[in-house]
PDB file with SEQRES, HELIX, SHEET and CRYST1 records, atoms N, CA, C and O in Angstrom:
SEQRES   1 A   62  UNK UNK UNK UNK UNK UNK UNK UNK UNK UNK UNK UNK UNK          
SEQRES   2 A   62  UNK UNK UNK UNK UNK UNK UNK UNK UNK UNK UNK UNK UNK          
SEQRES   3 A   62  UNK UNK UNK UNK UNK UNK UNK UNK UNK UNK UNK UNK UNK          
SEQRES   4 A   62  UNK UNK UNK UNK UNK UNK UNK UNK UNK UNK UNK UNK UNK          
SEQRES   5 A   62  UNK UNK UNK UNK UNK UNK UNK UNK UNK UNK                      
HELIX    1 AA1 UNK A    8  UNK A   18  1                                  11    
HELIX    2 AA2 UNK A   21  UNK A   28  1                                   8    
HELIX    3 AA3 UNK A   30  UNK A   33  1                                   4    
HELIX    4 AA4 UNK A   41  UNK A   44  1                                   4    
HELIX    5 AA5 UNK A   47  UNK A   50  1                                   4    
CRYST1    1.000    1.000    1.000  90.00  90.00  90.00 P 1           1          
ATOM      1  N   UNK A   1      -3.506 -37.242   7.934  1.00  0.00           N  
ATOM      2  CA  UNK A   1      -3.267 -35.846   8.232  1.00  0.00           C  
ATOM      3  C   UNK A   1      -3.535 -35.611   9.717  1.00  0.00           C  
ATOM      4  O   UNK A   1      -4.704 -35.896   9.977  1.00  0.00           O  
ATOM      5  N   UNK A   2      -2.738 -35.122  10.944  1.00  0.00           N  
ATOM      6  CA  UNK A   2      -3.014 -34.547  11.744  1.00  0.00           C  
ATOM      7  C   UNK A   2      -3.742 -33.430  12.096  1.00  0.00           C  
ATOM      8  O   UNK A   2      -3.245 -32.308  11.998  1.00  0.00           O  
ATOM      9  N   UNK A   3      -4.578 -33.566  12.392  1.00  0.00           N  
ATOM     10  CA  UNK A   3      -5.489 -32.102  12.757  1.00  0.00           C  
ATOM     11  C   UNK A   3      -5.715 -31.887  14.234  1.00  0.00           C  
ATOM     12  O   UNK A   3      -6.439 -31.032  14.742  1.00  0.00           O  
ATOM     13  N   UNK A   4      -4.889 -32.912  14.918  1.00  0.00           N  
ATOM     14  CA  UNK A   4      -4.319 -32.146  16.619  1.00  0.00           C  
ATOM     15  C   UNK A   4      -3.110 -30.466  16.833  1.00  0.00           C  
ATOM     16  O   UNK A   4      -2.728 -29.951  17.884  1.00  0.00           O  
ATOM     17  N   UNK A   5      -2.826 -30.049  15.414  1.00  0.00           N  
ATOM     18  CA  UNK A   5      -1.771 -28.467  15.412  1.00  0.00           C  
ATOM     19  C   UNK A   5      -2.818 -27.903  16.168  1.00  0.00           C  
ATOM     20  O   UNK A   5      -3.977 -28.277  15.990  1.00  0.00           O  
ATOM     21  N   UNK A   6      -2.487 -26.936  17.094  1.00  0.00           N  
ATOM     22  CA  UNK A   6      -3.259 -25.758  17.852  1.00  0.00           C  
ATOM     23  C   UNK A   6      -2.068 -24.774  18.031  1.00  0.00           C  
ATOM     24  O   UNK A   6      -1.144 -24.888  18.837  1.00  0.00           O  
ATOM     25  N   UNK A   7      -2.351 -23.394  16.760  1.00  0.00           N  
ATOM     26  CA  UNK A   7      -1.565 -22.677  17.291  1.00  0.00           C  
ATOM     27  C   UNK A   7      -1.220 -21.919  18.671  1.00  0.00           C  
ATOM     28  O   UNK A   7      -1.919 -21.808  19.678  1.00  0.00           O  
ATOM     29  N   UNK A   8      -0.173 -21.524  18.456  1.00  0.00           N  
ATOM     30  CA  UNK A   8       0.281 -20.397  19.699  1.00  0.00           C  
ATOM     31  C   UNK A   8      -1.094 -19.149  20.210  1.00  0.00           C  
ATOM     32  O   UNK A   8      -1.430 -18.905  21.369  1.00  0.00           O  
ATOM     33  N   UNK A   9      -1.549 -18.667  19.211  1.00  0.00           N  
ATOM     34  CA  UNK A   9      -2.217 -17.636  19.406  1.00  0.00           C  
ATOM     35  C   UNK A   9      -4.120 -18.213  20.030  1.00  0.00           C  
ATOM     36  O   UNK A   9      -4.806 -17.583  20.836  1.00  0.00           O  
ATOM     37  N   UNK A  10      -4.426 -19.234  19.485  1.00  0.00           N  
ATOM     38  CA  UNK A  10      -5.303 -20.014  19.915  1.00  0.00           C  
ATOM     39  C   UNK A  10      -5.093 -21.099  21.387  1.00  0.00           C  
ATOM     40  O   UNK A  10      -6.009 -21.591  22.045  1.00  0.00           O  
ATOM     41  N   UNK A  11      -3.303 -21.294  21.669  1.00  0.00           N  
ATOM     42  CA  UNK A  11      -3.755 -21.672  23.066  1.00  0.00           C  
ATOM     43  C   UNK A  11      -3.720 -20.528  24.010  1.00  0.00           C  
ATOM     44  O   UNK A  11      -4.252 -20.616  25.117  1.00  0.00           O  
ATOM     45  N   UNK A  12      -3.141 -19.513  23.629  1.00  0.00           N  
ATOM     46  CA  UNK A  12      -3.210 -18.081  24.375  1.00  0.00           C  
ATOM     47  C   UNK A  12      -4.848 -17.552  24.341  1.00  0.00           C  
ATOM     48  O   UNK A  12      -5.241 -16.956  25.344  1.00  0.00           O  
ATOM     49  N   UNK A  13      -5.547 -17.704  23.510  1.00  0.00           N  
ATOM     50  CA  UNK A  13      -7.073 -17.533  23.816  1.00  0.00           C  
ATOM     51  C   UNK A  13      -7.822 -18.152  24.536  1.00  0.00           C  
ATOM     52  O   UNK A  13      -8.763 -17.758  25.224  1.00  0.00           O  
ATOM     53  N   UNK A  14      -7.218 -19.587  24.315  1.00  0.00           N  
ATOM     54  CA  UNK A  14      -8.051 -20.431  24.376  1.00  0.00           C  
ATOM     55  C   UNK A  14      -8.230 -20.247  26.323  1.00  0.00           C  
ATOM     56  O   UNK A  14      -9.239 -20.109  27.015  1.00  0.00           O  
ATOM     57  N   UNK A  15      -6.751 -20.328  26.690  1.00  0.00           N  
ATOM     58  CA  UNK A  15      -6.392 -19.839  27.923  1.00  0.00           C  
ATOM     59  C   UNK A  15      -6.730 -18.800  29.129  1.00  0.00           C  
ATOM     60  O   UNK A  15      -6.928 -18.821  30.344  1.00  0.00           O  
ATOM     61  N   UNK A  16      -6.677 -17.916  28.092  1.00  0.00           N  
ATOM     62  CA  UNK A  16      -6.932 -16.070  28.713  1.00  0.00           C  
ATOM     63  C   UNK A  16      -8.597 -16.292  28.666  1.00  0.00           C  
ATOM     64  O   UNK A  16      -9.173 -15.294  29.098  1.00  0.00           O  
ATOM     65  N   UNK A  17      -9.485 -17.341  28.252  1.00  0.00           N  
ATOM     66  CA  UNK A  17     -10.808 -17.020  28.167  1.00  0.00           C  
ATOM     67  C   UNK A  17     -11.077 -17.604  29.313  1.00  0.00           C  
ATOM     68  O   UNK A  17     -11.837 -17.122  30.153  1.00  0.00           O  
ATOM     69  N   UNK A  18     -10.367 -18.871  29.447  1.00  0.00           N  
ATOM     70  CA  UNK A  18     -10.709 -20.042  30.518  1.00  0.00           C  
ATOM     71  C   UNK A  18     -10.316 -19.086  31.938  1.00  0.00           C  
ATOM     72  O   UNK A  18     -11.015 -19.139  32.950  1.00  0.00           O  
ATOM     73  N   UNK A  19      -9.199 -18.294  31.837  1.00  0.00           N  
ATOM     74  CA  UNK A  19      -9.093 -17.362  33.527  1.00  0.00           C  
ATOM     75  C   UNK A  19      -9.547 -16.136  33.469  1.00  0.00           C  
ATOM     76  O   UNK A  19      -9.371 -15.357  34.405  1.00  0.00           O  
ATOM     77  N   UNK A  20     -10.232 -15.779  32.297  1.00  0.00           N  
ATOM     78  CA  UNK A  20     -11.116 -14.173  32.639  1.00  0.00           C  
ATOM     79  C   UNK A  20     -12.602 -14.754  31.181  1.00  0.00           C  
ATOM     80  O   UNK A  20     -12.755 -14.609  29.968  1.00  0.00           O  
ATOM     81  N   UNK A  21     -13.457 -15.505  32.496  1.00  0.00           N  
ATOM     82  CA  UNK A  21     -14.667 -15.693  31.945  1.00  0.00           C  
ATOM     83  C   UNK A  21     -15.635 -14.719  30.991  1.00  0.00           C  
ATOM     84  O   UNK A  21     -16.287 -14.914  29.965  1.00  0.00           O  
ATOM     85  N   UNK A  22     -15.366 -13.454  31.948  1.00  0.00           N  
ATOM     86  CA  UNK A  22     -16.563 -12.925  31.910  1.00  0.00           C  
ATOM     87  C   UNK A  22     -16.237 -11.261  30.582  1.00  0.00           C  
ATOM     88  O   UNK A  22     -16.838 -10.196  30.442  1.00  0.00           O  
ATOM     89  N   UNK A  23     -14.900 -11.929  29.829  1.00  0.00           N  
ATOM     90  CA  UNK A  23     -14.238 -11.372  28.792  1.00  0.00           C  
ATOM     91  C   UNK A  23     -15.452 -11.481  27.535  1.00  0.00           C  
ATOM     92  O   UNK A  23     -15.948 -10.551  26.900  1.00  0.00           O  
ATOM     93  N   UNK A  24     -15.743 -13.020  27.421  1.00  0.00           N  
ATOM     94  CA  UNK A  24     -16.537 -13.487  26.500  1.00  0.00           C  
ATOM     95  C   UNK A  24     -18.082 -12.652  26.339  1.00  0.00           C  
ATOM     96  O   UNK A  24     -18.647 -12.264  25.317  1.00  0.00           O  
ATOM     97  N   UNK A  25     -18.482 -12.559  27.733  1.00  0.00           N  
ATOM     98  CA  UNK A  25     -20.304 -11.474  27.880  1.00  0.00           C  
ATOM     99  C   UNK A  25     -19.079  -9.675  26.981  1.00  0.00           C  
ATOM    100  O   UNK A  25     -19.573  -8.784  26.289  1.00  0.00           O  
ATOM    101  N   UNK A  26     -18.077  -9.752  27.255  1.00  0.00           N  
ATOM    102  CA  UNK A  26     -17.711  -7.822  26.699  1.00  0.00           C  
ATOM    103  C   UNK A  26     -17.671  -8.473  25.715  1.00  0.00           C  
ATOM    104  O   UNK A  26     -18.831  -8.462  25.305  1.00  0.00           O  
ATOM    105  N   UNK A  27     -16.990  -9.134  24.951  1.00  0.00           N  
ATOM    106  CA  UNK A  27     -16.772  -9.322  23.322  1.00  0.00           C  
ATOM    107  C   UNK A  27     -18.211  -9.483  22.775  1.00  0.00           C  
ATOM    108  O   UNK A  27     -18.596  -8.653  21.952  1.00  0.00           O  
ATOM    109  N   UNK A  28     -19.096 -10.551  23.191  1.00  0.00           N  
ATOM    110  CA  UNK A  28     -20.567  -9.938  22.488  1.00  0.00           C  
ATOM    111  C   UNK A  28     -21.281  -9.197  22.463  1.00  0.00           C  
ATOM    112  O   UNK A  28     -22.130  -9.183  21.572  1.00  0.00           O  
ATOM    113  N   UNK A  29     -21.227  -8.125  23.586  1.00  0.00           N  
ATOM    114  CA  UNK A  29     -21.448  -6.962  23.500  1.00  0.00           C  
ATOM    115  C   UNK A  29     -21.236  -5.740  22.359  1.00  0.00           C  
ATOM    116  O   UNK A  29     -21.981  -5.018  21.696  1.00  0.00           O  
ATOM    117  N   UNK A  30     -19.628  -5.951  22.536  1.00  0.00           N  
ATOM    118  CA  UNK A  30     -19.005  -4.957  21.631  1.00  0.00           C  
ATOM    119  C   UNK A  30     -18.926  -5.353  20.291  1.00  0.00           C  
ATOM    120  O   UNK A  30     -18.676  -4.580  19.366  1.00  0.00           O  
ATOM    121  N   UNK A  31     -19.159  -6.678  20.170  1.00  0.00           N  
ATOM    122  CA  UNK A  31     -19.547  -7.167  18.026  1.00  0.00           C  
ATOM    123  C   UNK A  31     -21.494  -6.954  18.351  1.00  0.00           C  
ATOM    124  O   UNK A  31     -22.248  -7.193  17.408  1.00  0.00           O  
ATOM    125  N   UNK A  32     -21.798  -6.725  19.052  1.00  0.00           N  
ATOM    126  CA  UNK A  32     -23.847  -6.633  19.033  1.00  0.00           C  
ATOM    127  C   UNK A  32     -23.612  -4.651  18.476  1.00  0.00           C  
ATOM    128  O   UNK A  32     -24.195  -4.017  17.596  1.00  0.00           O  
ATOM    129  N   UNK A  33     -22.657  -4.276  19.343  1.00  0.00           N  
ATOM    130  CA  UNK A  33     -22.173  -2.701  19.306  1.00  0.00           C  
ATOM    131  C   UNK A  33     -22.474  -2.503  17.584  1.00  0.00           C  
ATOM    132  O   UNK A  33     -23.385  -1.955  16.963  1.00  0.00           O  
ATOM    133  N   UNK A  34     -21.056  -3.341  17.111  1.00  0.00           N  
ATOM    134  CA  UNK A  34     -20.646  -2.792  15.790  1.00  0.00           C  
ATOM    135  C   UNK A  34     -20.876  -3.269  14.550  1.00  0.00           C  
ATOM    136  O   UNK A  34     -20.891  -2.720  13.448  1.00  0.00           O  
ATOM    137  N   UNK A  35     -21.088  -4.609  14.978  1.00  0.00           N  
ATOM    138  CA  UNK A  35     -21.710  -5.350  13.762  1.00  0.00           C  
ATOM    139  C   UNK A  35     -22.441  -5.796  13.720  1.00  0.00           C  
ATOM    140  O   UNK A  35     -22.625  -6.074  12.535  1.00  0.00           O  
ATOM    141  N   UNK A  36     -23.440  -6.287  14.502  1.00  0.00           N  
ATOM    142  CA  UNK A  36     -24.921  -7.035  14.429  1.00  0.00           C  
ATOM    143  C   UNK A  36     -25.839  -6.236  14.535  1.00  0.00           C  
ATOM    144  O   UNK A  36     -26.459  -5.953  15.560  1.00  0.00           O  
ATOM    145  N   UNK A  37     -26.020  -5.695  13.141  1.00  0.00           N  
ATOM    146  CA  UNK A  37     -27.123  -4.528  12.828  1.00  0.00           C  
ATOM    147  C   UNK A  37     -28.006  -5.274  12.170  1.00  0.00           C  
ATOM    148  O   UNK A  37     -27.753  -6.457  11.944  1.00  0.00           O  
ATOM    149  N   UNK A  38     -29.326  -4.619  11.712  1.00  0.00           N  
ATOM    150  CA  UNK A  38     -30.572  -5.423  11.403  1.00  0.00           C  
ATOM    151  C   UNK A  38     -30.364  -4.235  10.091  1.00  0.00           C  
ATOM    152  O   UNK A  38     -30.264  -3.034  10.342  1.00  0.00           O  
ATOM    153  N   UNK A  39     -30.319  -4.811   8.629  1.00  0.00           N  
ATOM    154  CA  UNK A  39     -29.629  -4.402   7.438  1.00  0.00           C  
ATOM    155  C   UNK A  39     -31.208  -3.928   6.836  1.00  0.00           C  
ATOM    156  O   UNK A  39     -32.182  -4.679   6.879  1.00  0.00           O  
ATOM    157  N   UNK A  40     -31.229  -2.655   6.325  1.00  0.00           N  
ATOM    158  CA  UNK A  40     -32.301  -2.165   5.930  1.00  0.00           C  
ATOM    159  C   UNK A  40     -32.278  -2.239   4.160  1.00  0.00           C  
ATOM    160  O   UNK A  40     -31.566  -1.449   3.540  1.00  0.00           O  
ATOM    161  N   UNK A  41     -33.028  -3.142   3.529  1.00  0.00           N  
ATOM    162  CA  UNK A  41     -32.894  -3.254   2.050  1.00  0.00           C  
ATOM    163  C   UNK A  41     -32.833  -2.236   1.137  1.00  0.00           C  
ATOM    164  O   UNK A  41     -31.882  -1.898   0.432  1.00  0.00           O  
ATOM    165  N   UNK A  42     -33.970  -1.766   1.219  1.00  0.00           N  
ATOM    166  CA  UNK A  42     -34.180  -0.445   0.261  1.00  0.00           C  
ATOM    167  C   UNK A  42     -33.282   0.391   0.810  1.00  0.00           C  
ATOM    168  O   UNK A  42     -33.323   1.427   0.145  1.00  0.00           O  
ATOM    169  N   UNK A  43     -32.548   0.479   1.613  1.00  0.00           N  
ATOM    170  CA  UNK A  43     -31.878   1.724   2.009  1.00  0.00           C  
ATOM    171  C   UNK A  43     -30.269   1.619   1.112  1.00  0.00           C  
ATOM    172  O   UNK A  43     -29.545   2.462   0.582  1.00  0.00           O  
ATOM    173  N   UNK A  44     -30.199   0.105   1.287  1.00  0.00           N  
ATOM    174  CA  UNK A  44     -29.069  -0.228   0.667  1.00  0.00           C  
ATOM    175  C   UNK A  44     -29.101  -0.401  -0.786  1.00  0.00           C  
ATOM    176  O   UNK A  44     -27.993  -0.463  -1.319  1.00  0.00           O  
ATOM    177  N   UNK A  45     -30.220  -0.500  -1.612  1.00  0.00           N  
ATOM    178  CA  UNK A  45     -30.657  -0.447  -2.651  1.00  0.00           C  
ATOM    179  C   UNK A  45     -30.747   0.954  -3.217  1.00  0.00           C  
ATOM    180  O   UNK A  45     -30.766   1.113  -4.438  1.00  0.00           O  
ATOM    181  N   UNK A  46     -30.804   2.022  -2.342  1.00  0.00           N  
ATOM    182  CA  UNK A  46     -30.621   3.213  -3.273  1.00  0.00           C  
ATOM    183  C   UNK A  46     -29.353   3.938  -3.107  1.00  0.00           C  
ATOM    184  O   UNK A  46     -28.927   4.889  -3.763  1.00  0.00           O  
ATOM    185  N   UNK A  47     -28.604   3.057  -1.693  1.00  0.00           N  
ATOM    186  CA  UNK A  47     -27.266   3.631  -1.719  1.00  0.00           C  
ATOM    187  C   UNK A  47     -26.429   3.186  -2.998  1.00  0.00           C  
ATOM    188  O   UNK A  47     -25.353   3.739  -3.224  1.00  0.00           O  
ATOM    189  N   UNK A  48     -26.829   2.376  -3.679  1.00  0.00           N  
ATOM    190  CA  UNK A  48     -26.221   1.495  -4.815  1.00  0.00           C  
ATOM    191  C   UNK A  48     -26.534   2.024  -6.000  1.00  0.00           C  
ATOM    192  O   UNK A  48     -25.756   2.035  -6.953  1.00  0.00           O  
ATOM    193  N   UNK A  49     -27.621   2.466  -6.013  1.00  0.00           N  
ATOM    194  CA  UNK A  49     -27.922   3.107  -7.161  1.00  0.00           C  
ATOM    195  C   UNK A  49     -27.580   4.384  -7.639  1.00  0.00           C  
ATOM    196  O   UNK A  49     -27.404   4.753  -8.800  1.00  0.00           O  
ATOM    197  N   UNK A  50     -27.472   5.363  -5.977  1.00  0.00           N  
ATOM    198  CA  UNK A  50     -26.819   6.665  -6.081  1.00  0.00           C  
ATOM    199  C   UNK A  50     -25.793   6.806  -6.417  1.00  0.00           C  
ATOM    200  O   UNK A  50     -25.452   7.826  -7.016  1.00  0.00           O  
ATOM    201  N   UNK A  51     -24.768   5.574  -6.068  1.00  0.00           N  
ATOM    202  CA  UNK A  51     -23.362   5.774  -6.600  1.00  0.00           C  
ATOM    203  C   UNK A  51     -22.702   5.907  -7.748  1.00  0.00           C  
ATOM    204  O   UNK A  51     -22.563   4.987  -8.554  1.00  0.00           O  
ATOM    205  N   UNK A  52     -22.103   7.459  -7.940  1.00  0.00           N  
ATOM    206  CA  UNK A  52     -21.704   7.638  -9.268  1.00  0.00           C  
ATOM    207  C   UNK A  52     -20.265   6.602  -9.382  1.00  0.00           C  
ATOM    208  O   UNK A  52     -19.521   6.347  -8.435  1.00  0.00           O  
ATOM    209  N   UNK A  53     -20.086   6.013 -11.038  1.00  0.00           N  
ATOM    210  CA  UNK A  53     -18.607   5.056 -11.348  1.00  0.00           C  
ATOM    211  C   UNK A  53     -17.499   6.125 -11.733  1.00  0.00           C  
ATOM    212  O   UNK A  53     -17.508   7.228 -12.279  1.00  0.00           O  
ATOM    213  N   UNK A  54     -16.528   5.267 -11.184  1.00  0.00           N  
ATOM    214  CA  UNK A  54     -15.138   6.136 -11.291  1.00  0.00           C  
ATOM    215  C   UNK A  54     -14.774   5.670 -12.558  1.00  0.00           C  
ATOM    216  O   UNK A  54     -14.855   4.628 -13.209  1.00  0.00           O  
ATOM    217  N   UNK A  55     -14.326   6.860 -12.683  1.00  0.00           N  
ATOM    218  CA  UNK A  55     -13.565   6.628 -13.894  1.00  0.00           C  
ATOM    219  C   UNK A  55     -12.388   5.732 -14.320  1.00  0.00           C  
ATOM    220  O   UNK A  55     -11.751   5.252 -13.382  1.00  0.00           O  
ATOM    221  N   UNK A  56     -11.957   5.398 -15.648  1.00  0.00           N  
ATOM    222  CA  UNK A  56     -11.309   4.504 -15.911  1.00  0.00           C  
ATOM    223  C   UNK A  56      -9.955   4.579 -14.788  1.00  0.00           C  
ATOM    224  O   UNK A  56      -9.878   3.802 -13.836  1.00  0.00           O  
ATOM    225  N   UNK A  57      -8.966   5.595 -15.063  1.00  0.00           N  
ATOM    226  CA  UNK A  57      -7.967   6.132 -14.428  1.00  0.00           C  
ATOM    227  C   UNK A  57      -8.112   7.488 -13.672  1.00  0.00           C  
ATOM    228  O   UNK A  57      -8.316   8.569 -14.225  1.00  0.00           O  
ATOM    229  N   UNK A  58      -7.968   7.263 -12.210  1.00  0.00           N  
ATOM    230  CA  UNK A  58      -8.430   8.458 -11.719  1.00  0.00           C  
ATOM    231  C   UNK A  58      -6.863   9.628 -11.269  1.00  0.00           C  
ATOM    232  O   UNK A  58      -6.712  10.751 -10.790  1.00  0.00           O  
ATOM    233  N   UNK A  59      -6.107   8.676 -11.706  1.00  0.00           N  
ATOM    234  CA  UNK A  59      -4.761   9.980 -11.579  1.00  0.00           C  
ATOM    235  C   UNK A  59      -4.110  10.987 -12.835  1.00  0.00           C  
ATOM    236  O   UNK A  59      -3.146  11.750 -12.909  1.00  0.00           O  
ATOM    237  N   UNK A  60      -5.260  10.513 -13.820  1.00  0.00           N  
ATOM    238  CA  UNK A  60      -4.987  11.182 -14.431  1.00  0.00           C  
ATOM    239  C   UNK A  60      -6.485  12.469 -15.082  1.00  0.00           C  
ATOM    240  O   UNK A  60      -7.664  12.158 -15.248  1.00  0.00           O  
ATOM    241  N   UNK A  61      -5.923  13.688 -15.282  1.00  0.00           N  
ATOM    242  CA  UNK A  61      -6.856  14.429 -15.579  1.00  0.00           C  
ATOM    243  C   UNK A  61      -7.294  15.246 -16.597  1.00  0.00           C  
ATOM    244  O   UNK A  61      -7.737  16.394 -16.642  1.00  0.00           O  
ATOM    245  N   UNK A  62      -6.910  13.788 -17.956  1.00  0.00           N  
ATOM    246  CA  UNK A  62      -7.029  14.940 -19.520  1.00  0.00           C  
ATOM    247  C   UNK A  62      -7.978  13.949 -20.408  1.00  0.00           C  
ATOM    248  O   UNK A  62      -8.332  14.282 -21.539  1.00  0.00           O  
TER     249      UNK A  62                                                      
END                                                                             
């Protein structure tokens, strides 16, 4: 099996990273921004519990 394929879209990254370095310091920034949160248990434990279940079929109303 060959595993030298490198798509199109990965040598275009691979590329655009190698001539604008300093792309890579904004992208960890902006995933530290939105997703690398420090996950609070119990908080998520009663969001789970509060949640009322939908009903079987919700387009209908009889």
């Amino acid at each position: 099996m060959d595993y030298s394929y490198e798509s199109e879209h990965t040598k275009f990254m691979r590329e655009f990273l190698e001539k604008n370095p300093h792309m890579q310091e904004k992208r960890l920034a902006a995933r530290s921004m939105w997703w690398d949160k420090n996950q609070n248990r119990e908080e998520n434990k009663e969001f789970k519990e509060s949640s009322v279940p939908m009903k079987p079929y919700v387009y209908f109303n009889g």
